[in-house]
PQR file of N, CA, C, O and H, with PARSE charges and radii, in Angstrom:
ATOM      1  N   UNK A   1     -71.381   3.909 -69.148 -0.4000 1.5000
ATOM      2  CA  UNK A   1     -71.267   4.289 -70.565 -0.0000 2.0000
ATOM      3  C   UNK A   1     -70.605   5.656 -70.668  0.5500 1.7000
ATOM      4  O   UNK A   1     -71.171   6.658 -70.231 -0.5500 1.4000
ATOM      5  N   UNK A   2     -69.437   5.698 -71.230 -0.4000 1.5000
ATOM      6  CA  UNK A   2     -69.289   6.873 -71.829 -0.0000 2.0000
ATOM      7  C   UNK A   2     -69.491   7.492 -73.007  0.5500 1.7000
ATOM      8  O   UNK A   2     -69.168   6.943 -74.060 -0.5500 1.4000
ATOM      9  H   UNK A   2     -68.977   4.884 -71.585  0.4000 1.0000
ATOM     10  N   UNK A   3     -70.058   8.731 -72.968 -0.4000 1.5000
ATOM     11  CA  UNK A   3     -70.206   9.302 -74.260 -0.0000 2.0000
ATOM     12  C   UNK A   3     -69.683  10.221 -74.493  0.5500 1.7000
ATOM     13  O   UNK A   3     -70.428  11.129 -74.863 -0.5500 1.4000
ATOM     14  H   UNK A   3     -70.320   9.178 -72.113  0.4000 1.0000
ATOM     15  N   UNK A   4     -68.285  10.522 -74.433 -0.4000 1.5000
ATOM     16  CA  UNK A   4     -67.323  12.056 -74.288 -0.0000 2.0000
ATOM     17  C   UNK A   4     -66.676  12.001 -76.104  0.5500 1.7000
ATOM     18  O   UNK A   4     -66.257  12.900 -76.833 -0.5500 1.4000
ATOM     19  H   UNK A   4     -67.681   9.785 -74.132  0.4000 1.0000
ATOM     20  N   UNK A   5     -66.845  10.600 -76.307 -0.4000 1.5000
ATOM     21  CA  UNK A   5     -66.599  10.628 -78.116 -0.0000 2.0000
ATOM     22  C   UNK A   5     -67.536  11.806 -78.937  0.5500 1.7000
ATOM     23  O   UNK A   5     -67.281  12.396 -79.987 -0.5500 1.4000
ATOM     24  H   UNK A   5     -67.185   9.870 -75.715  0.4000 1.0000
ATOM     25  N   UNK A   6     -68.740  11.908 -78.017 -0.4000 1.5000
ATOM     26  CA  UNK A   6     -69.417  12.890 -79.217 -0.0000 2.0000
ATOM     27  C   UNK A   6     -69.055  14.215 -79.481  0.5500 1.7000
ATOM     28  O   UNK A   6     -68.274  14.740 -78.687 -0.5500 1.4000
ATOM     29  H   UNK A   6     -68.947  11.428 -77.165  0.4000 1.0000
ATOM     30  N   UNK A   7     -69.432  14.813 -80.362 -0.4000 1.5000
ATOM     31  CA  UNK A   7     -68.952  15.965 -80.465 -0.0000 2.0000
ATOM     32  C   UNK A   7     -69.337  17.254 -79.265  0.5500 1.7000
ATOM     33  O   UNK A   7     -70.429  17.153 -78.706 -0.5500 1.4000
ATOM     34  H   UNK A   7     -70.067  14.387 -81.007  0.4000 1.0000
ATOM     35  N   UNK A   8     -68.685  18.106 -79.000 -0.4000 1.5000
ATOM     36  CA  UNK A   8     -69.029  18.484 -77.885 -0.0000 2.0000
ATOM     37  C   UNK A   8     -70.464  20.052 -78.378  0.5500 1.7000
ATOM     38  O   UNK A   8     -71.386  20.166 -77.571 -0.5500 1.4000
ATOM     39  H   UNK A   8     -67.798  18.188 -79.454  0.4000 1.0000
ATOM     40  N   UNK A   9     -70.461  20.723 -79.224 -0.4000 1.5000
ATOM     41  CA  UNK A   9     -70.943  21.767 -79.728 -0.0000 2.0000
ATOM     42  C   UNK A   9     -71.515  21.056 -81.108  0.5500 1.7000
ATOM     43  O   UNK A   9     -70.705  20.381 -81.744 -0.5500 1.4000
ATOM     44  H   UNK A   9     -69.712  20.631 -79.880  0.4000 1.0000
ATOM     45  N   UNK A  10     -72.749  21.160 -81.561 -0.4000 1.5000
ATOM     46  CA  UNK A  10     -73.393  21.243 -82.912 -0.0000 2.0000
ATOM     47  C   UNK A  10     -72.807  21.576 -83.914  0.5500 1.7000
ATOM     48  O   UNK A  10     -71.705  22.059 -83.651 -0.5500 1.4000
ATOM     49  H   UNK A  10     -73.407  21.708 -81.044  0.4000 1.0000
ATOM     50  N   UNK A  11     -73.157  21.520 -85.452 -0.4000 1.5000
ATOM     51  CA  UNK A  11     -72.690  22.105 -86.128 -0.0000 2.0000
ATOM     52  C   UNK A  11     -73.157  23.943 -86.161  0.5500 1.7000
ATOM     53  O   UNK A  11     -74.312  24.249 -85.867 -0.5500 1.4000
ATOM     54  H   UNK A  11     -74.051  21.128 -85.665  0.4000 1.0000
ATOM     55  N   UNK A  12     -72.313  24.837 -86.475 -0.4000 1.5000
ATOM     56  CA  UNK A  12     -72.725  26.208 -86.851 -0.0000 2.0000
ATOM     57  C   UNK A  12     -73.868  26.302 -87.751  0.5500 1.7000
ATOM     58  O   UNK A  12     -73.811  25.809 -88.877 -0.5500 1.4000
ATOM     59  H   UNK A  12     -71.374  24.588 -86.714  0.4000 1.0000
ATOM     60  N   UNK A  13     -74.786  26.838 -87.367 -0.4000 1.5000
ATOM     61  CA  UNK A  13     -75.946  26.992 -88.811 -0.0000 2.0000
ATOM     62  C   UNK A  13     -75.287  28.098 -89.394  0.5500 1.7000
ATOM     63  O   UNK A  13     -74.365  28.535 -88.705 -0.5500 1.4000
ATOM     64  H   UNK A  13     -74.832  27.238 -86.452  0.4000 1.0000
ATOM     65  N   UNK A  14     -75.549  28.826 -90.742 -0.4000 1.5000
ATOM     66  CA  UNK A  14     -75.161  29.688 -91.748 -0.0000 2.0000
ATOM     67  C   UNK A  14     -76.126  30.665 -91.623  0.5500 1.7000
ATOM     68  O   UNK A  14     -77.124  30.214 -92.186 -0.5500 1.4000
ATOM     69  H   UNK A  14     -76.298  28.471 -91.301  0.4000 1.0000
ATOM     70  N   UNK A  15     -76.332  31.626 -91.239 -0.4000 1.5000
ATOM     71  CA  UNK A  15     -77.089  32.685 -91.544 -0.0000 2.0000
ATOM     72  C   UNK A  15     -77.735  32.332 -92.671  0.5500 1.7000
ATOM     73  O   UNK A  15     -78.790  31.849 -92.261 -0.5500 1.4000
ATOM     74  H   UNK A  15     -75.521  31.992 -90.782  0.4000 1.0000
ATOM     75  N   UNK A  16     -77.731  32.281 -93.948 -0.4000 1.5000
ATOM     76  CA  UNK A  16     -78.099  31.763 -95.568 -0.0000 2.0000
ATOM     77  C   UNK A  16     -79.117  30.754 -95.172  0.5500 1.7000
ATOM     78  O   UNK A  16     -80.171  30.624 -95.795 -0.5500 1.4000
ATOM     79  H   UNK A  16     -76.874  32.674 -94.281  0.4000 1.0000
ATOM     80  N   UNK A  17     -78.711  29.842 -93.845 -0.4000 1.5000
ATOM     81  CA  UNK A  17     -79.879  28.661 -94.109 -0.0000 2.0000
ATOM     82  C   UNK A  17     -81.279  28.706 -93.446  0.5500 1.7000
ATOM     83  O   UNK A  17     -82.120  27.872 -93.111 -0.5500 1.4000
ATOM     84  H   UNK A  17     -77.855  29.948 -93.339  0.4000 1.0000
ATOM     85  N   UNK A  18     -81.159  29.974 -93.408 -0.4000 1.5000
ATOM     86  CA  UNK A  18     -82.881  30.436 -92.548 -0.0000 2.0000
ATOM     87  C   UNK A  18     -84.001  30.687 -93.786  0.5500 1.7000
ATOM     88  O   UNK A  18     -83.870  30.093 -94.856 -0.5500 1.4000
ATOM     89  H   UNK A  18     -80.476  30.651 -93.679  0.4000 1.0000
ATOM     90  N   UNK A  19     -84.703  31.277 -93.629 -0.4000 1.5000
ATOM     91  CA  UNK A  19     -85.886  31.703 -94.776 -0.0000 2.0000
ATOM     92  C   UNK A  19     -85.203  32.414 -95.731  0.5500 1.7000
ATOM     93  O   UNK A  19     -84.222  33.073 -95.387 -0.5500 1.4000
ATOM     94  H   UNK A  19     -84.809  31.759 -92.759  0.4000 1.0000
ATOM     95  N   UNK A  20     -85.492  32.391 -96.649 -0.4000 1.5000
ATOM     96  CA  UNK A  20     -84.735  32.948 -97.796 -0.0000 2.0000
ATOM     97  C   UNK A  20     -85.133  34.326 -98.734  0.5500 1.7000
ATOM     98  O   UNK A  20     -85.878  34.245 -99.711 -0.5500 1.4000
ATOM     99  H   UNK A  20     -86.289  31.855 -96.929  0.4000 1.0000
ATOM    100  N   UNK A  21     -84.590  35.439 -98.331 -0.4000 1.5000
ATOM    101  CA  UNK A  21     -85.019  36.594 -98.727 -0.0000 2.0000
ATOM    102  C   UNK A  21     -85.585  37.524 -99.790  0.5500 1.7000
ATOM    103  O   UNK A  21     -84.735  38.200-100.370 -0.5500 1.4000
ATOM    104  H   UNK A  21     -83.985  35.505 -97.538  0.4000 1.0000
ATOM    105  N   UNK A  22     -86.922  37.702-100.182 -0.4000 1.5000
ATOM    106  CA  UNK A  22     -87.334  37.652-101.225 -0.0000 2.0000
ATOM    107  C   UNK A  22     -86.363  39.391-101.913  0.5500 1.7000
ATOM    108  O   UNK A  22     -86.463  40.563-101.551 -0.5500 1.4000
ATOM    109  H   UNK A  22     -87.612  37.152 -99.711  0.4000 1.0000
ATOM    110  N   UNK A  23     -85.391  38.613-103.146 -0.4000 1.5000
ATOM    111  CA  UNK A  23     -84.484  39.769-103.104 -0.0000 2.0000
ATOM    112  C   UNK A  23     -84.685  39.785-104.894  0.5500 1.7000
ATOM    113  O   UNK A  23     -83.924  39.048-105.522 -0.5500 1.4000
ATOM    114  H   UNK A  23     -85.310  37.661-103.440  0.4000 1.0000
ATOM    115  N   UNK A  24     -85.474  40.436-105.504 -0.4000 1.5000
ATOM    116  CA  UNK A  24     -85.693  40.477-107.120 -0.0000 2.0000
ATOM    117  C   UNK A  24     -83.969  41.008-107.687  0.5500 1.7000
ATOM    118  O   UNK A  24     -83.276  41.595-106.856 -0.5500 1.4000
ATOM    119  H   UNK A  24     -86.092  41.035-104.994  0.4000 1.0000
ATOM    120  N   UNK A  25     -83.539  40.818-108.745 -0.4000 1.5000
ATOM    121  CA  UNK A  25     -82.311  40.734-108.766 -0.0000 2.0000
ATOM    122  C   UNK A  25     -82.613  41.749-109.901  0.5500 1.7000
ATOM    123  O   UNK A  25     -83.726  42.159-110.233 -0.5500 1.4000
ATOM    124  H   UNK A  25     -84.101  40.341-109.421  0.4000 1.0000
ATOM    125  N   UNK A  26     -81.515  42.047-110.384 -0.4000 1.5000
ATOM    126  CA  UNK A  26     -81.013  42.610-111.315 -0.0000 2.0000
ATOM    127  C   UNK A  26     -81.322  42.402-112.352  0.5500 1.7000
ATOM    128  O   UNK A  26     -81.361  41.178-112.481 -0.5500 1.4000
ATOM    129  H   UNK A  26     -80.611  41.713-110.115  0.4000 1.0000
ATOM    130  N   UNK A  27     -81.775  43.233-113.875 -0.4000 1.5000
ATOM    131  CA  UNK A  27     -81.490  41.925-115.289 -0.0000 2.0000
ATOM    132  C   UNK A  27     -80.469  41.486-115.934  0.5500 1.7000
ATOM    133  O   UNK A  27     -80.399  40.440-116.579 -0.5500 1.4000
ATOM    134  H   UNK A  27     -81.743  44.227-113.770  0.4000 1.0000
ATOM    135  N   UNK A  28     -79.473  42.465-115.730 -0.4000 1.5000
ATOM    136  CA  UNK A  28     -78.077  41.938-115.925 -0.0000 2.0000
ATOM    137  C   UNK A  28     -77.826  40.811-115.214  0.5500 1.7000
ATOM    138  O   UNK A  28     -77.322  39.916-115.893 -0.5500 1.4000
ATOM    139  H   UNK A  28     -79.531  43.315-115.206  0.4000 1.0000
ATOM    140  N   UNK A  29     -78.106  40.434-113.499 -0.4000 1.5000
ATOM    141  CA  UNK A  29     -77.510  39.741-113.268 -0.0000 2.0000
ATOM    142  C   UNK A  29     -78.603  38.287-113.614  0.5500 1.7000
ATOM    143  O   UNK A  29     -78.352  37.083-113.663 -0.5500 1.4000
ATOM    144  H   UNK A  29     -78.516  41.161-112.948  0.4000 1.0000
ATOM    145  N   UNK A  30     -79.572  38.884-113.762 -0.4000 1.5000
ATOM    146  CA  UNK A  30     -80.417  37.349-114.275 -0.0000 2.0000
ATOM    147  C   UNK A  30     -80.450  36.829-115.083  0.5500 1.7000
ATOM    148  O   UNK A  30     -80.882  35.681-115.190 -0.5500 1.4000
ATOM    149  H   UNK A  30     -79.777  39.862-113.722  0.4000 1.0000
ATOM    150  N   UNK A  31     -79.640  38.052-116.591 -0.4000 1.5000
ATOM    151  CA  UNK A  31     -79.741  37.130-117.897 -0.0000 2.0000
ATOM    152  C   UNK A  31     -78.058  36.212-117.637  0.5500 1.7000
ATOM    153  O   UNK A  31     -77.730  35.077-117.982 -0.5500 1.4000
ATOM    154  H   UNK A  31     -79.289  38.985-116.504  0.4000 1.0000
ATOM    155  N   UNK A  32     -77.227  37.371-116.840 -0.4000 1.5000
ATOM    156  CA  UNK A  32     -75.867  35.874-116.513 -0.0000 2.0000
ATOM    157  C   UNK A  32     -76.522  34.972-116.032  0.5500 1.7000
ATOM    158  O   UNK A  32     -76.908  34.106-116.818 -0.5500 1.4000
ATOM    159  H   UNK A  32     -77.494  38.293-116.560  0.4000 1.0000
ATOM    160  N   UNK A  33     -76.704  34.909-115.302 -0.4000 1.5000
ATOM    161  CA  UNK A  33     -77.550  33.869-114.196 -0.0000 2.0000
ATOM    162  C   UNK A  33     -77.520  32.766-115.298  0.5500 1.7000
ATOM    163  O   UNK A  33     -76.746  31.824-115.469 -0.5500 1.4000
ATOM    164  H   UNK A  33     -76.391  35.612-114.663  0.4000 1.0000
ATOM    165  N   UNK A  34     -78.659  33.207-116.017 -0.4000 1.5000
ATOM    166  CA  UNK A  34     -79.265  32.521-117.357 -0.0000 2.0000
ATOM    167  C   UNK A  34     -78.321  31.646-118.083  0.5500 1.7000
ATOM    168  O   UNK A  34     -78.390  30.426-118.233 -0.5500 1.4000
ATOM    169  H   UNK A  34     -79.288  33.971-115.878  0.4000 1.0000
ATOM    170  N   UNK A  35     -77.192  32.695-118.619 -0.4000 1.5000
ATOM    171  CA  UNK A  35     -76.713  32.054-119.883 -0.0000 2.0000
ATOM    172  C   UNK A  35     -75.844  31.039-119.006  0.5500 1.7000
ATOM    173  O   UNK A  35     -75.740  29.891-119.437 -0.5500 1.4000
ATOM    174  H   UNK A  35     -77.137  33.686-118.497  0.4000 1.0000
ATOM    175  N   UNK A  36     -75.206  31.380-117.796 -0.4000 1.5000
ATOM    176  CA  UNK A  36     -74.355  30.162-116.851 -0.0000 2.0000
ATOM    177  C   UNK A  36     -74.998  29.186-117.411  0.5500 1.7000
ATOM    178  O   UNK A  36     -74.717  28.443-118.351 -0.5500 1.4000
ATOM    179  H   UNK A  36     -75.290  32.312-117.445  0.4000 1.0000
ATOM    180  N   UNK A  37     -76.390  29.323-116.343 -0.4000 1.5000
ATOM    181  CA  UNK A  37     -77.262  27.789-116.487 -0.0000 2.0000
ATOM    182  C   UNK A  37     -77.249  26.971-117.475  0.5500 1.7000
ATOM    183  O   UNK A  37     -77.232  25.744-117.384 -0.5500 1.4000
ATOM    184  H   UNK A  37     -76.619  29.926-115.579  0.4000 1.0000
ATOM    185  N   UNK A  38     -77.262  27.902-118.905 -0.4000 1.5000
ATOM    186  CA  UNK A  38     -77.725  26.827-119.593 -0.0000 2.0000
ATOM    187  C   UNK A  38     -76.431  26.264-120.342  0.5500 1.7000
ATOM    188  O   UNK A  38     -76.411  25.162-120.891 -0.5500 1.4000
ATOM    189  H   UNK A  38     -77.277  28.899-118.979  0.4000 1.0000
ATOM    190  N   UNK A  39     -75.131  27.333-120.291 -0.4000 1.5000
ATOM    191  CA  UNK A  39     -73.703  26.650-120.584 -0.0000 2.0000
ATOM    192  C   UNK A  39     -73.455  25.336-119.520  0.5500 1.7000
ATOM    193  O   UNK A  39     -72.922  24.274-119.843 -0.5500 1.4000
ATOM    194  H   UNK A  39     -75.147  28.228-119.845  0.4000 1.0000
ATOM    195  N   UNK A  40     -74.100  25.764-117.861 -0.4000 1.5000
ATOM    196  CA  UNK A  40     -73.707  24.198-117.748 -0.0000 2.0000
ATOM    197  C   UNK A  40     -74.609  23.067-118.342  0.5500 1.7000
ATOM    198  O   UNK A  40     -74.182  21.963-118.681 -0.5500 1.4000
ATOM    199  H   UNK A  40     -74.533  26.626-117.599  0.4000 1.0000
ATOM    200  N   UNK A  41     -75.734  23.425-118.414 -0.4000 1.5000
ATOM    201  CA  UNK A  41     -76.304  22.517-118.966 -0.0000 2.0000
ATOM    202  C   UNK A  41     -76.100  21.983-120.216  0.5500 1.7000
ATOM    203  O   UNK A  41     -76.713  20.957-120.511 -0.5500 1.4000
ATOM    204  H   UNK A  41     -76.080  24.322-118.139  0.4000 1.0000
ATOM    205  N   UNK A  42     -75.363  22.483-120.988 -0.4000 1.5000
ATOM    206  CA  UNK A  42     -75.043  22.110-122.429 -0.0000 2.0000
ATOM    207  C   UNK A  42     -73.766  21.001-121.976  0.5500 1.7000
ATOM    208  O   UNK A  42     -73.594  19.833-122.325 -0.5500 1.4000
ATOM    209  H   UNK A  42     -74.865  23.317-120.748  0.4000 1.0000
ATOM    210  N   UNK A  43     -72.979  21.862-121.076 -0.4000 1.5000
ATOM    211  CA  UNK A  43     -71.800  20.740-120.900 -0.0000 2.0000
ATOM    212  C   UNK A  43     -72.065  19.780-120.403  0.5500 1.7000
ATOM    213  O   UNK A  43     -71.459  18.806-120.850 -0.5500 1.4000
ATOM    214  H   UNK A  43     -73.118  22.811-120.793  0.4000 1.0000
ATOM    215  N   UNK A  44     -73.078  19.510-119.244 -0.4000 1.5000
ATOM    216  CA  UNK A  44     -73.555  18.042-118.709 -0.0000 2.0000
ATOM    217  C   UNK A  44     -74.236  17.360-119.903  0.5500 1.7000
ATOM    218  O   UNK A  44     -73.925  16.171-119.964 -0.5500 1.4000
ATOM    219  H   UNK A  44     -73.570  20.301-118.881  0.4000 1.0000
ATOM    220  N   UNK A  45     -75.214  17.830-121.034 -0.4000 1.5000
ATOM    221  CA  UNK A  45     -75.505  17.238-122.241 -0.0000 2.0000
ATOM    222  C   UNK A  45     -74.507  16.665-122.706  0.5500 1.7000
ATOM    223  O   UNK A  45     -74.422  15.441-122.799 -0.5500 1.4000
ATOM    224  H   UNK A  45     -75.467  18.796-120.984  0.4000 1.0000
ATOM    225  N   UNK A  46     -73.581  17.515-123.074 -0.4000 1.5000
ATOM    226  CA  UNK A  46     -72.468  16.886-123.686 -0.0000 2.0000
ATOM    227  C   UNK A  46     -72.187  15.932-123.352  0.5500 1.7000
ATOM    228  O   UNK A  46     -72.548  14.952-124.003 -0.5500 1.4000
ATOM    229  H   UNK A  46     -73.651  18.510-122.998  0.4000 1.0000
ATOM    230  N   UNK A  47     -71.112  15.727-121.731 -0.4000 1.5000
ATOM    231  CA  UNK A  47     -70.658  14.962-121.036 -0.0000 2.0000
ATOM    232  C   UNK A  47     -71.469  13.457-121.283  0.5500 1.7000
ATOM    233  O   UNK A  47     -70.981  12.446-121.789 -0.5500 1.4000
ATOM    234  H   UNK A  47     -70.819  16.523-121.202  0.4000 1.0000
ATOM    235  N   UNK A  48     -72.591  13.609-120.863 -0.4000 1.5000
ATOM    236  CA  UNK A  48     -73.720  12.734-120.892 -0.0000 2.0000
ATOM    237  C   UNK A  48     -73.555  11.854-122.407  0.5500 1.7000
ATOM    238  O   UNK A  48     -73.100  10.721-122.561 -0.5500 1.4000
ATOM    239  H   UNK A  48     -72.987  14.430-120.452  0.4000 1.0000
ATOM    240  N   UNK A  49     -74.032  12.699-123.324 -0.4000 1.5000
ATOM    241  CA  UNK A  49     -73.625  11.994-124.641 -0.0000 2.0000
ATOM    242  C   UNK A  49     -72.606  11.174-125.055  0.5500 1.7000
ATOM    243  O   UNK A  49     -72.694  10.060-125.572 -0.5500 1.4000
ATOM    244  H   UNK A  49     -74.401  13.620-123.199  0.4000 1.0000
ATOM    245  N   UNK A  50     -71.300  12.040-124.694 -0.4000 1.5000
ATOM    246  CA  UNK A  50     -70.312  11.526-125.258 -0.0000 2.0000
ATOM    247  C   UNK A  50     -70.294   9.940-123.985  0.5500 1.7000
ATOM    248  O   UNK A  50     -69.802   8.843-124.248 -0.5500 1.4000
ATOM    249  H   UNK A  50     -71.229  12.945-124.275  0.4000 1.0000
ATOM    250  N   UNK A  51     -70.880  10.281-122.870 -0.4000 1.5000
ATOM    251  CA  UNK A  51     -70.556   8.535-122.100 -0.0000 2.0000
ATOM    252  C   UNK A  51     -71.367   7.547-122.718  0.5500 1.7000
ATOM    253  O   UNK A  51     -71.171   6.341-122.569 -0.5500 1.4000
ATOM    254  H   UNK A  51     -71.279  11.172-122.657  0.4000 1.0000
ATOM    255  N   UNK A  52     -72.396   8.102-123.501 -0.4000 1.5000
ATOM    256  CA  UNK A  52     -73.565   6.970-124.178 -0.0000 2.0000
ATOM    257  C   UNK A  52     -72.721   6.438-125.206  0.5500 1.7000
ATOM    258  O   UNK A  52     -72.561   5.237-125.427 -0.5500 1.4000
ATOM    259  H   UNK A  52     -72.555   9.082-123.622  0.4000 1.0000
ATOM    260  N   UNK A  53     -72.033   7.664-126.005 -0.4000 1.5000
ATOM    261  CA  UNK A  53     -71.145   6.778-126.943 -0.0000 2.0000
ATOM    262  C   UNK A  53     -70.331   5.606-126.503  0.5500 1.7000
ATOM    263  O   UNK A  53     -70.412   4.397-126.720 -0.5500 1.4000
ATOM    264  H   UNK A  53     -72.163   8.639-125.826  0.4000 1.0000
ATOM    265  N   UNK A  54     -69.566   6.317-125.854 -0.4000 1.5000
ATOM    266  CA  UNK A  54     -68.626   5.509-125.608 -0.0000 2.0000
ATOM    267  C   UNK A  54     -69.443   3.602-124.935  0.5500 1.7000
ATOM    268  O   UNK A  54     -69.139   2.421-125.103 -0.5500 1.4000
ATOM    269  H   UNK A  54     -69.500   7.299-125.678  0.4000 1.0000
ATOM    270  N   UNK A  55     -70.418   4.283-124.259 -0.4000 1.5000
ATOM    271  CA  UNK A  55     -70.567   2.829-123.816 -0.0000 2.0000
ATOM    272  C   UNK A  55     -71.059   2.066-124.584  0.5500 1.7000
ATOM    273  O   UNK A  55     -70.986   0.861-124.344 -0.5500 1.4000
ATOM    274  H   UNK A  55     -70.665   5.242-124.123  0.4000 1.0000
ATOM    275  N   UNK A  56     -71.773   2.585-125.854 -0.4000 1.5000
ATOM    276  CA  UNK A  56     -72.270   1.683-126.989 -0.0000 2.0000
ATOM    277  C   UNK A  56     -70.993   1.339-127.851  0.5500 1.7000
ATOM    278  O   UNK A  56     -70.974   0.233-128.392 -0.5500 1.4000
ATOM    279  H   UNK A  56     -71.832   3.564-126.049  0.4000 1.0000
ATOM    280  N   UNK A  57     -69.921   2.199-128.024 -0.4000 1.5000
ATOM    281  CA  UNK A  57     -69.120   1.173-128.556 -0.0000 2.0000
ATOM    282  C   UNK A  57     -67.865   0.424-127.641  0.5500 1.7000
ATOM    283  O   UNK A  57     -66.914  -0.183-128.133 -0.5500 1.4000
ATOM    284  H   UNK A  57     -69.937   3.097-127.584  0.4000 1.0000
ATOM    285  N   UNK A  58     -67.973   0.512-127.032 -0.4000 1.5000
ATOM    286  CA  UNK A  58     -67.788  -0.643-125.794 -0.0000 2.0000
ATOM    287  C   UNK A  58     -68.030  -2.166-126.194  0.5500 1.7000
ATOM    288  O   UNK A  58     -67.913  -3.053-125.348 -0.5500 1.4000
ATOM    289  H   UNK A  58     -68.746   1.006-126.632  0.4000 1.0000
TER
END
């Protein structure tokens, strides 16, 4: 049997993917944080909606 197809080295882990650093942020950067979130979330609402339409008048 050969097995020389496999990859020879693992993937790299990320520094980032170890325990995750308890780092309190900013309030500036938490109320952006914030308003991001909930602009995407308005646009996936949206998105979402407008496919219900469409598939009801389908």
């Amino acid at each position: 049997m050969n097995e020389s197809h496999q990859p020879a080295q693992p993937a790299p882990v990320s520094p980032q993917s170890g325990p995750k650093k308890k780092k309190v942020p900013s309030n500036g950067q938490f109320f952006a944080k914030n308003t991001w979130n909930i602009f995407v979330y308005l646009l996936i609402g949206e998105f979402m909606a407008l496919v219900i339409d469409i598939a009801f008048l389908l």
